[in-house]
C-alpha positions in Angstrom: 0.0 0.0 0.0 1.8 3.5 -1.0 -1.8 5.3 -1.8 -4.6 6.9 0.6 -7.0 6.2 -2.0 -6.3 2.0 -1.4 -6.7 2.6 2.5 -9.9 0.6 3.3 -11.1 2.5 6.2 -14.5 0.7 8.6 -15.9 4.1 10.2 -18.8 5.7 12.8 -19.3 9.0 11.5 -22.0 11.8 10.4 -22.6 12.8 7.5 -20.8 15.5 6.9 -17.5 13.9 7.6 -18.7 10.6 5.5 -19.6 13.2 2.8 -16.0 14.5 2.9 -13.5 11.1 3.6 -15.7 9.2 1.0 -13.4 11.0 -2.0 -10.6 10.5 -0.4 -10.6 6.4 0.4 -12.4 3.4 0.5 -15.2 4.0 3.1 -17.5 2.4 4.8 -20.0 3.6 7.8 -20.9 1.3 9.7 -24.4 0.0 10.2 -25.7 -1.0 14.1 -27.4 -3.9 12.8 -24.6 -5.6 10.2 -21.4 -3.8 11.1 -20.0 -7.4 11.9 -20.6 -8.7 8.1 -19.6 -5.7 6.9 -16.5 -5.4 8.5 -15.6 -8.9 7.2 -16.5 -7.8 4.0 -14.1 -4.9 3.9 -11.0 -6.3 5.9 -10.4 -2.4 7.2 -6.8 -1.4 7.6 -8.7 0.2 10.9 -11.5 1.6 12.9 -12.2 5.2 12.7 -14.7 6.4 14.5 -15.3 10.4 15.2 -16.9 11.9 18.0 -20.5 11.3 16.2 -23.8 12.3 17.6 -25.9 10.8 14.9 -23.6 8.4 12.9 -24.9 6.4 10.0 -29.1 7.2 9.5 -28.8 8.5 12.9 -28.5 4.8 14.5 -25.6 6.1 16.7 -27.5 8.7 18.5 -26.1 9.2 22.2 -24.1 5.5 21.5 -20.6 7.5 21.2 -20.9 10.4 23.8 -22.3 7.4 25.8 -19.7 4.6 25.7 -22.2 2.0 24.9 -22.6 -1.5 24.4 -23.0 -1.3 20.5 -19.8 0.4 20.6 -17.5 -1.8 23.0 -18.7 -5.0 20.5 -17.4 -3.4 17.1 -13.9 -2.2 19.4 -13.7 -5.9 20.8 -14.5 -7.7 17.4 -11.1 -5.3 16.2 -9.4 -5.9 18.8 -9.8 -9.9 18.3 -8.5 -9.6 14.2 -6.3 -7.1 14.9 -8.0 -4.5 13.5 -6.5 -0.9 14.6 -8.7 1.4 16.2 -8.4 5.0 15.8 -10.3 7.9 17.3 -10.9 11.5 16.4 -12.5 14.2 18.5 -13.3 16.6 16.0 -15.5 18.5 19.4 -12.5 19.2 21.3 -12.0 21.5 23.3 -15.6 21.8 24.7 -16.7 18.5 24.3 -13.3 16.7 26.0 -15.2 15.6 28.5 -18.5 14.5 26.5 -16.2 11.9 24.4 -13.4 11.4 27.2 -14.3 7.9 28.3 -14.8 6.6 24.7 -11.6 7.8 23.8 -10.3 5.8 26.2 -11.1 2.4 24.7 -8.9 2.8 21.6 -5.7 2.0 20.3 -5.0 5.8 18.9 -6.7 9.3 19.6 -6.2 12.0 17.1 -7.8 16.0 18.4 -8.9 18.9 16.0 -7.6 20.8 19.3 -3.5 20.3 19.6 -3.4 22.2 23.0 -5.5 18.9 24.2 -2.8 16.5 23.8 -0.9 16.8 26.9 -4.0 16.2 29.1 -5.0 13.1 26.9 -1.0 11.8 27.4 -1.8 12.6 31.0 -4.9 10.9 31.6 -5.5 7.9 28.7 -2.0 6.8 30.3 -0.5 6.8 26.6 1.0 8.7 24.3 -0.2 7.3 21.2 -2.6 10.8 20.7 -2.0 13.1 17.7 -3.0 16.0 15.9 -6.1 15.6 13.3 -7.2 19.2 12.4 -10.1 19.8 10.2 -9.4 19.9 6.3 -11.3 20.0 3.5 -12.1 17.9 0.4 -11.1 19.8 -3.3 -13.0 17.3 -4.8 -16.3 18.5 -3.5 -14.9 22.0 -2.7 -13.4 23.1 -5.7 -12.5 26.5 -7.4 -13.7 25.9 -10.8 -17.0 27.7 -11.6 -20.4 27.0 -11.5 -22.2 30.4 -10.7 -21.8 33.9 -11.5 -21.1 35.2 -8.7 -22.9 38.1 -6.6 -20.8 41.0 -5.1 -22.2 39.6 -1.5 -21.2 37.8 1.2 -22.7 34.8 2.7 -22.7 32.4 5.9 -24.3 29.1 6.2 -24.5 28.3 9.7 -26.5 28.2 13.2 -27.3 31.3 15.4 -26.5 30.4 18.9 -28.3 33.2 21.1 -26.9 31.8 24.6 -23.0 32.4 22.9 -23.1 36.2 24.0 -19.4 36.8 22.2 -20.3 34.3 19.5 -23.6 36.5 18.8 -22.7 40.3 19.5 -19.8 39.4 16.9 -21.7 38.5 14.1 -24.1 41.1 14.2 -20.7 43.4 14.4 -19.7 41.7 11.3 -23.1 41.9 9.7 -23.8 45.2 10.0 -20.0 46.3 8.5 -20.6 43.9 5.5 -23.8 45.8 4.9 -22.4 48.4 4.2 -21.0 47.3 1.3 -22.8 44.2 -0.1 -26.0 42.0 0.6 -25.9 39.3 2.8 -27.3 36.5 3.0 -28.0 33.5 5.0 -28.5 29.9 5.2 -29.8 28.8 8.4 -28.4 25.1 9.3 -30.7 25.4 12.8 -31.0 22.0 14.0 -33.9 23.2 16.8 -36.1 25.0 14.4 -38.4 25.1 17.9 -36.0 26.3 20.5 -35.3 30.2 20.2 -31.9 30.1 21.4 -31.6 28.8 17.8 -33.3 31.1 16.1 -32.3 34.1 14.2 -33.7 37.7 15.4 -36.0 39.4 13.2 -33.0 41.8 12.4 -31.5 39.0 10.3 -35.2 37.5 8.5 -34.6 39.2 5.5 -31.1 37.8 4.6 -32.1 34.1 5.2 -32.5 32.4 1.9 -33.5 28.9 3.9 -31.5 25.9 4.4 -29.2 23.8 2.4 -29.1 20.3 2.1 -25.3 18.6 2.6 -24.8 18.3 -1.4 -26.2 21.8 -2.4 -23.7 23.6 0.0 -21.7 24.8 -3.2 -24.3 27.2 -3.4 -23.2 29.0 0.0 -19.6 28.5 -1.0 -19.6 29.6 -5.0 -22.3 31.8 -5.6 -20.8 34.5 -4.2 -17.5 36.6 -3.8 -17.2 36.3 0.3 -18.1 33.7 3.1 -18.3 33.9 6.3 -17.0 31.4 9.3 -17.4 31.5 12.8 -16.0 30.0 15.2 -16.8 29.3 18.6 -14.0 27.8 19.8 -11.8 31.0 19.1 -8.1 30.2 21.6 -7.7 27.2 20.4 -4.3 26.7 18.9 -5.5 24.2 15.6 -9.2 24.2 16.1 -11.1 26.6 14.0 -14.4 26.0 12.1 -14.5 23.2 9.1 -15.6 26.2 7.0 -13.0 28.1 6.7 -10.9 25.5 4.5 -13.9 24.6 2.6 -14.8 28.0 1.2 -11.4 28.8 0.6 -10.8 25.5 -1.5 -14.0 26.4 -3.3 -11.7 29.9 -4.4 -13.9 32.3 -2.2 -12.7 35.2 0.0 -13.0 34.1 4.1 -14.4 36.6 6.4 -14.3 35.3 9.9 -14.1 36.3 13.8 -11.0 36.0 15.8 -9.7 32.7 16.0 -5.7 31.8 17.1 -6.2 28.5 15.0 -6.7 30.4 11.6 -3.9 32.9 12.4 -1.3 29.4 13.2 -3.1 27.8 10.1 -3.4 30.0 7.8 -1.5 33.8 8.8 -3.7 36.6 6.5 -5.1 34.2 4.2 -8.6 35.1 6.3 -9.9 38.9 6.7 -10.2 38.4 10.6 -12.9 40.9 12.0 -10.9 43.1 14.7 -13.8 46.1 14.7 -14.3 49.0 12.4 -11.0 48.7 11.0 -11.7 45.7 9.2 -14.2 47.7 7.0 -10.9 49.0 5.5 -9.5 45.7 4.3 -13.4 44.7 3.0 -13.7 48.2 1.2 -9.6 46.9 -0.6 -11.2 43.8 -1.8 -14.5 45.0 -3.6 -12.1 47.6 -5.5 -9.2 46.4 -6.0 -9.7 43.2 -8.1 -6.4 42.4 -8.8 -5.8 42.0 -4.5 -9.3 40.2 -4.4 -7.9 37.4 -7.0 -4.2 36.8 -5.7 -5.3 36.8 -2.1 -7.9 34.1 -3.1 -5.6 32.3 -5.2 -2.9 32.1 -2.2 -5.7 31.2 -0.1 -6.5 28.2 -2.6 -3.3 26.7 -3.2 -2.1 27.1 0.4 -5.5 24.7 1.4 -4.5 22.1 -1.1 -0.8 22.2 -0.5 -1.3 22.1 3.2 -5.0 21.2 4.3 -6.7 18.5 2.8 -8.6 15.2 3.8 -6.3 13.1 1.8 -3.2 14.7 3.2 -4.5 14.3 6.7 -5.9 10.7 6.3 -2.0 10.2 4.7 -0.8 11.2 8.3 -2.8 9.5 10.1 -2.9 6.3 8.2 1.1 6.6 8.5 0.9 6.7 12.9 -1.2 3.5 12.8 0.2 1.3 10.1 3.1 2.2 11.6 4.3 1.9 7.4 5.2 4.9 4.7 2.4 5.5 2.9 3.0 8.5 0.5 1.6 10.5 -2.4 4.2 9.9 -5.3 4.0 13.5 -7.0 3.3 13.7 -11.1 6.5 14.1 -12.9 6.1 16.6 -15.3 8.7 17.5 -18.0 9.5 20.8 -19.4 10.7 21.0 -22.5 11.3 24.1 -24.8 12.8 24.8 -28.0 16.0 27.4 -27.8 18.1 29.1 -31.0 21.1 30.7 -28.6 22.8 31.0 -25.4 20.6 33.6 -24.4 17.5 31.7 -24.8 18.8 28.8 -23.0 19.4 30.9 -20.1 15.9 32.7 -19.9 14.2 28.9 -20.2 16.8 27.1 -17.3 16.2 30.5 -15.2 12.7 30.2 -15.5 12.6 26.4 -14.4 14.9 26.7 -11.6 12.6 29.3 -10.2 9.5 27.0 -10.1 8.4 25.4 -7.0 7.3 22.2 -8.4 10.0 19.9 -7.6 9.4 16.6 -9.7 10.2 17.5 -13.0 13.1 17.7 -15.5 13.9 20.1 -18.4 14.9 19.0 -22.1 15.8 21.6 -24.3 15.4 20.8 -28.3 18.2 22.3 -30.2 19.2 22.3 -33.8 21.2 19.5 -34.7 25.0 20.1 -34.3 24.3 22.9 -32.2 27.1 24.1 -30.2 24.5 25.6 -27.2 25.3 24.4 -23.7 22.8 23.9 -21.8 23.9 22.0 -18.5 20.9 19.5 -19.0 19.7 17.2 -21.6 18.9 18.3 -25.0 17.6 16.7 -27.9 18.6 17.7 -31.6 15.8 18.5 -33.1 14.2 16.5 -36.3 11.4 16.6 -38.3 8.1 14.5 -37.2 9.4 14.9 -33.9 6.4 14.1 -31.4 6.0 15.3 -27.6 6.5 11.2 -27.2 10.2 10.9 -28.5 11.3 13.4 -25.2 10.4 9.9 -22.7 7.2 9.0 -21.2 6.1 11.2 -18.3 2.8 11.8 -16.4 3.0 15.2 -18.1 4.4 17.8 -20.1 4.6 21.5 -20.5 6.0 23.8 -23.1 8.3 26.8 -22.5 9.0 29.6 -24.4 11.8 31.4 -23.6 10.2 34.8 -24.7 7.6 34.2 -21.8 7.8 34.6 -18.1 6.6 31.6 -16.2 6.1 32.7 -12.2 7.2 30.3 -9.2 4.3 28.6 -9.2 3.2 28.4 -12.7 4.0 24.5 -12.1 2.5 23.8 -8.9 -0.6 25.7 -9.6 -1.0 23.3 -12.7 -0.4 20.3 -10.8 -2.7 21.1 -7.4 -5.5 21.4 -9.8 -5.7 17.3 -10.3 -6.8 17.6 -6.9 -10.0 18.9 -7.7 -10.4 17.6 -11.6 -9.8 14.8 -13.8 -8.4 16.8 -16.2 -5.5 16.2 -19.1 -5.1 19.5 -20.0 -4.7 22.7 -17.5 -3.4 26.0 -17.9 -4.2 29.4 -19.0 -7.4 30.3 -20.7 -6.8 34.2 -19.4 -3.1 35.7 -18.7 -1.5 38.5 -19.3 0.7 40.2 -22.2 3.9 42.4 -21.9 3.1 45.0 -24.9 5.2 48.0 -24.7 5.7 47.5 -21.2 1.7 47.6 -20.6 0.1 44.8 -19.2 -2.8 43.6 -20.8 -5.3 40.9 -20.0 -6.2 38.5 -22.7 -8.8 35.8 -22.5 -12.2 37.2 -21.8 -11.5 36.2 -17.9 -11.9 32.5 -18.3 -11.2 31.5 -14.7 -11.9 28.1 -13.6 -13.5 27.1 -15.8 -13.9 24.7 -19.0 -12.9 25.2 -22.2 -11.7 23.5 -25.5 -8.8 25.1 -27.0 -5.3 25.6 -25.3 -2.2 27.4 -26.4 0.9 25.1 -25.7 3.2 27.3 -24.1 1.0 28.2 -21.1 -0.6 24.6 -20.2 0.5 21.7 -18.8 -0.2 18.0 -20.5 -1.0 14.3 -19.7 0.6 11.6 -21.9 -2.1 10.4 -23.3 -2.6 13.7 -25.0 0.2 15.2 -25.7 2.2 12.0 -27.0 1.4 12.7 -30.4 1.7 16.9 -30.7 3.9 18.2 -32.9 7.1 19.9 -31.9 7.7 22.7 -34.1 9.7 25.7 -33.8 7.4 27.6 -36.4 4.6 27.8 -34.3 5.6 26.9 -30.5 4.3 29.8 -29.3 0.8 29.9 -31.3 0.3 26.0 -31.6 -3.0 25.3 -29.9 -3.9 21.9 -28.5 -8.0 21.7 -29.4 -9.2 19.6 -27.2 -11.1 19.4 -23.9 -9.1 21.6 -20.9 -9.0 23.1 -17.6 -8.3 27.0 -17.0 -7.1 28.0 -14.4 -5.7 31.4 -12.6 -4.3 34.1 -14.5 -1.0 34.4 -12.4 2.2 33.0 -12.6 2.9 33.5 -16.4 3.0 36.5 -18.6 3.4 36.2 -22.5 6.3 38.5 -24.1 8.4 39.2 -20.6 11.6 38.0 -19.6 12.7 39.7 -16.4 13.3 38.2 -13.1 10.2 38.8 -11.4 6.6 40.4 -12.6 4.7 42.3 -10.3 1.4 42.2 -12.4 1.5 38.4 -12.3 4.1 37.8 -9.2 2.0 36.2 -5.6 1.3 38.5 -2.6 3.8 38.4 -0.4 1.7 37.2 3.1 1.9 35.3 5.6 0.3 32.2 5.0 0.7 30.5 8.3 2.4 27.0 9.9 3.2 24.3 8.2 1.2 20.9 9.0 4.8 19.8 8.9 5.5 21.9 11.9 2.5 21.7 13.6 3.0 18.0 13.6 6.1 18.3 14.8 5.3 20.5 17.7 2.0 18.2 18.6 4.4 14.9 18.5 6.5 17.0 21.0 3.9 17.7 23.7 4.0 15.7 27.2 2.1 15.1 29.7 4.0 17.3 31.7 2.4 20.4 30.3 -1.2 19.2 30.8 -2.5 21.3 34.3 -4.4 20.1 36.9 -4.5 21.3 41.1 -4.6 18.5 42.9 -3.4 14.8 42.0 -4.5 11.9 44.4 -2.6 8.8 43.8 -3.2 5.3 44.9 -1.0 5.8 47.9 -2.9 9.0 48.9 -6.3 7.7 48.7 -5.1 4.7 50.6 -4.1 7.1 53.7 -7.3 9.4 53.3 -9.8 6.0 53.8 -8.1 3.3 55.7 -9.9 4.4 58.5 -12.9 3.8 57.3 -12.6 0.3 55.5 -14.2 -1.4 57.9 -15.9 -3.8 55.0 -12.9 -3.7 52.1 -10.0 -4.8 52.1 -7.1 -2.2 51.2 -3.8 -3.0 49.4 -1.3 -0.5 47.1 0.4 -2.4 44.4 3.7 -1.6 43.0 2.4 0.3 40.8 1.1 2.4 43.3 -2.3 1.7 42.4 -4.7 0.7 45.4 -6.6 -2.1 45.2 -9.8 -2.6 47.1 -12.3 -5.7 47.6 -15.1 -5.5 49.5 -15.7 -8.1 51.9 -17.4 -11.4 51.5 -19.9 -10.7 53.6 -21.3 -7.5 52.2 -24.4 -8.3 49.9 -25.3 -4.5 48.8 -23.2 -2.0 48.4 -20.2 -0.6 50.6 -18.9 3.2 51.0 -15.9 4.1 51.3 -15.2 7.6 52.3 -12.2 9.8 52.2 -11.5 11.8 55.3 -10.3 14.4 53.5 -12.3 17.6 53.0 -12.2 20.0 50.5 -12.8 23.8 50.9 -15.5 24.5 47.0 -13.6 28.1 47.2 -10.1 26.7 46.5 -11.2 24.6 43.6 -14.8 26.2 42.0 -14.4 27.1 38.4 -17.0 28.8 36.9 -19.3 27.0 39.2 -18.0 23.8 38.5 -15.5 21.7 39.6 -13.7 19.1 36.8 -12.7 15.2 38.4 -11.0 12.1 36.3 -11.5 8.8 37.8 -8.5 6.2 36.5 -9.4 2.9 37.2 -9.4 -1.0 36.6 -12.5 -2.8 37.8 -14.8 -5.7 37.3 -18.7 -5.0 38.6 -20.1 -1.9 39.7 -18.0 1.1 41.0 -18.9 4.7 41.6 -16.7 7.5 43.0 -19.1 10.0 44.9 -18.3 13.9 45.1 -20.1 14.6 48.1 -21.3 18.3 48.9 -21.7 19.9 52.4 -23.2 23.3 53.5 -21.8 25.3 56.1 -23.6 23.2 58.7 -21.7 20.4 58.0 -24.8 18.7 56.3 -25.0 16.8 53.3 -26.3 18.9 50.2 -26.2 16.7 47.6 -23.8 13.3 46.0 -22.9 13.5 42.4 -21.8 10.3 40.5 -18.2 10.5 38.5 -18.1 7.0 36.6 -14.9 5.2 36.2 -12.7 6.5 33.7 -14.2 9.7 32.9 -13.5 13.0 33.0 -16.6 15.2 34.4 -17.3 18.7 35.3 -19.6 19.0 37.9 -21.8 21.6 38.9 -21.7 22.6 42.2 -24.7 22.9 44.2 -25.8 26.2 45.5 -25.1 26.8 49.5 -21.7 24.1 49.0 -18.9 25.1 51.4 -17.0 21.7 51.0 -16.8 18.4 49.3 -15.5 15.2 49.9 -14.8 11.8 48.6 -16.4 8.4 48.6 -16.2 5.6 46.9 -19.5 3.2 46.2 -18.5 -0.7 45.7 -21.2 -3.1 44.8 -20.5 -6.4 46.3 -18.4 -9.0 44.5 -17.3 -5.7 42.6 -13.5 -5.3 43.0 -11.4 -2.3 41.6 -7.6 -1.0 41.6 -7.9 3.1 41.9 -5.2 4.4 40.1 -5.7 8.3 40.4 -7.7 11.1 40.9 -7.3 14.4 39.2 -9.2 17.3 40.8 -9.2 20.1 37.8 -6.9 18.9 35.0 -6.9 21.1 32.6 -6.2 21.8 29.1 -3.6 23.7 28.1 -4.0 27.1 27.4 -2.3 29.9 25.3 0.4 27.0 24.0 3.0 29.4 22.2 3.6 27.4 19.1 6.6 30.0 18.0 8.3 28.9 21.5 7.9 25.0 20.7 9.1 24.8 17.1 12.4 27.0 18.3 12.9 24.4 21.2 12.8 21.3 18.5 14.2 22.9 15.5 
């Protein structure tokens, strides 16, 4: 196996994410009712299931947030043919604690929210957790055209009227982008009854109505901007899906402030930071030459960087534990030169491309003194693209043309997102007495029929049998189905080293995934937080006065065993005699336990809560092995601990953590220094 698209993959997911992996592999989601045949059907390289809350035709509903039995059969049926299992909480950091436990019960955990890691090392007791940010799919969210688009802006998403800074944001953003442009909605409201879902009347007038997953193109590529916005907004690598999605689809982001997007993706987005930002909006609706570069950098730096198949590629690599890569397209360059000079201009102009797999033939005449430093070919008549080798494709240069940095690359991302043979330039631009002019009749992303040669890229298949001929290199058209693309990158009749009219914005376009995976495989447990740790030794001390019907050992591994006794038919408590003041550890009005444990039967640690009178208020459950936040109950002054043991129960208590946290405000910049 060396391709993601022969990974067999067995997964529990919603539709959305099924919607996006299906391109990318061979899926299946799994059914309740004939998972079993059908992973013996499929022979999965592994298990992936996401933090679902519906799952396939909604049959996992609350069996995922829930660790439930449906669940623990599919992980032990893996388990038995050993069958990886891998899971990904795409929820984190706000729903840690929702999927914590489930996490638990697999071989591999992958987060959306990198500053997680540490306290998953910390508390799954492994270190086998990575980083598995969202992404998107180019071959559902794709640049080339399908509507004309309107000079508007639009958001497909959920009001959430109980997210205060979530709310007051958007209707900041909302009434700036009005100024300019109409905007429009599509509500995705999943409680069409419950108003803390529904849009205020201010906003009736923009909603167009919902979209169904398949028709989302329409919020993405009808018009000129789209909006994201994020919830999660400290995060260091989780950020909104939608943001890589519209961005693939070659649309301008709008979005509130979010640390993930500025690590992910530097100024690619226009980040909302107040009136000021009206500025930057006002820049893109008038300055069209901005609008389509920033877009364009936005694009490739998505498919270079952010895509399903390049994150399955990672992830597939952690649990096969095997290199699985994406073996680039060799394209080779080849271009017809008459002297010295124009064998310069050509090997200048291919040195400077980004595109690394590819090679450069120059055709000569024959006997031709030139040197060129690479391979040339005497030129003959009949000669056929063919008789330069067989590659995956070709591409003409002409050394009278300039071809940008990422004239290549650009050509070669768009077999991401399209089956075509033939892609280039159906618009560019033409050096004529130092004026730049635009030629093409702005055919952008879209499909046409007629290509010149110089400005294109070729498969094979194709281009085998094309003439090479120096009398009309530069005017030879290939007619024949094609791809155009951007209008950057190349310019017909210029030669200099750089070309501002055609040249990328210089921007920032954030990390790496290469870096960000190196700073998330660096993270320990170490830097996970929490305010108190009670240990099996600890606990030990704090009850052992009170086990009057257990019986009490620590292990060497320092986890404490208890068994109740024989004689005990219900159940037996086991209380702590420590006490805890609610004011040292009350966060928000809650206070956040994980129970670690091993045990057969029925166990329960209680967090019991006492008024200033020393009387009981109230015992909340925290099951083994999970991670809860509690709310504390009004009039509290303290708490304590106690554990609940149903007879011919036994259990080994390995620790308690009182408030572990997730780390916050992880300074990336700091971490890659440290490991570079």
């Amino acid at each position: 196996m060396n391709r993601v698209n022969t990974l067999k993959i067995a997964c529990i997911v919603d539709d959305f994410t099924e919607y996006c992996l299906a391109k990318e592999c061979q899926l299946i989601n799994l059914d309740i009712h004939t998972w079993e045949q059908q992973l013996e059907e499929l022979k999965p390289d592994f298990l992936f299931v996401e933090s679902a809350w519906r799952g396939y035709q909604n049959q996992w509903n609350k069996k995922i947030s829930v660790f439930s039995m449906e669940l623990a059969k599919v992980i032990y049926y893996c388990k038995q043919n050993t069958i990886p299992t891998v899971f990904w909480n795409k929820e984190d950091p706000v729903h840690f604690d929702t999927f914590f436990t489930t996490a638990l019960q697999f071989d591999l955990v992958f987060t959306t929210d990198m500053d997680s890691i540490p306290l998953y090392k910390l508390l799954l007791h492994h270190n086998n957790v990575g980083l598995f940010p969202f992404a998107t799919s180019p071959k559902v969210f794709h640049p080339i055209e399908v509507y004309d688009r309107e000079d508007a802006i639009c958001f497909a998403g959920s009001y959430y009227r109980n997210r205060i800074n979530r709310s007051e944001t958007f209707e900041a953003i909302y009434d700036i982008c009005k100024k300019y442009m109409n905007f429009y909605i599509y509500d995705r409201n999943a409680h069409p009854e419950d108003i803390n879902y529904t849009y205020p009347d201010k906003y009736k007038d923009s909603i167009l109505g919902s979209l169904p997953v398949d028709q989302i193109d329409i919020a993405y590529k009808k018009y000129r901007f789209g909006l994201t916005m994020n919830t999660v907004q400290d995060s260091s690598t989780m950020e909104a899906r939608r943001v890589f999605e519209l961005m693939s689809s070659n649309t301008i982001t709008i979005s509130n402030e979010c640390r993930a997007i500025t690590n992910m993706l530097g100024d690619l987005c226009v980040v909302y930071l107040g009136e000021e930002s009206s500025l930057e909006i006002a820049k893109l609706l008038n300055d069209e030459e901005y609008y389509n570069k920033l877009r364009l950098l936005a694009l490739r730096t998505v498919l270079l960087e952010h895509t399903y198949e390049k994150r399955l590629l990672y992830i597939a690599q952690k649990v096969l534990k095997k290199r699985i890569s994406k073996i680039d397209k060799q394209v080779v360059v080849y271009s017809i030169v008459c002297s010295q000079e124009e064998v310069n201009l050509v090997l200048k102009a291919f040195q400077r491309q980004s595109y690394q797999s590819k090679k450069l033939i120059f055709i000569v005449e024959e006997n031709s003194n030139i040197n060129t430093d690479t391979e040339k070919i005497s030129f003959y008549p009949d000669m056929k693209v063919a008789d330069l080798g067989v590659s995956d494709y070709y591409a003409c240069f002409t050394p009278s043309n300039y071809y940008g940095i990422n004239y290549l690359m650009d050509c070669i991302l768009a077999q991401e997102y399209s089956d075509a043979k033939i892609i280039g330039k159906g618009s560019y631009y033409t050096n004529c007495d130092n004026q730049f002019l635009s030629c093409g009749d702005y055919q952008i992303y879209t499909w046409g029929n007629e290509m010149i040669l110089d400005r294109c890229i070729m498969q094979y298949d194709v281009a085998k049998d094309i003439a090479i001929d120096p009398d009309v290199i530069g005017s030879n058209k290939v007619t024949l189905n094609c791809l155009y693309i951007d209008q950057y990158n190349f310019c017909e009749n210029y030669t200099k080293e750089t070309c501002d009219t055609v040249d990328d914005l210089s921007m920032n376009t954030g990390y790496k995934m290469e870096e960000l995976y190196r700073v998330s495989e660096s993270l320990q447990p170490s830097m996970a937080s929490y305010q108190k740790k009670l240990t099996g030794n600890m606990i030990f001390d704090e009850v052992k006065n009170n086990a009057k019907y257990v019986s009490l050992a620590v292990d060497d591994t320092g986890g404490l065993n208890v068994i109740p006794h024989d004689i005990v038919k219900g159940q037996v408590y086991l209380y702590s005699n420590a006490i805890y003041d609610v004011s040292e550890y009350e966060r928000a009005n809650k206070i956040s336990i994980c129970f670690r444990c091993l045990f057969s039967g029925v166990v329960k640690l209680l967090v019991v809560f006492i008024d200033e009178r020393e009387e009981v208020i109230k015992r909340i459950v925290v099951l083994p092995n999970s991670y809860q936040k509690i709310t504390i109950p009004q009039g509290s002054k303290q708490f304590t601990l106690c554990f609940a043991i149903k007879s011919q129960s036994r259990v080994k208590i390995q620790e308690i953590y009182l408030n572990p946290m997730i780390r916050e405000n992880l300074k990336i910049d700091s971490v890659v220094k440290s490991i570079s």
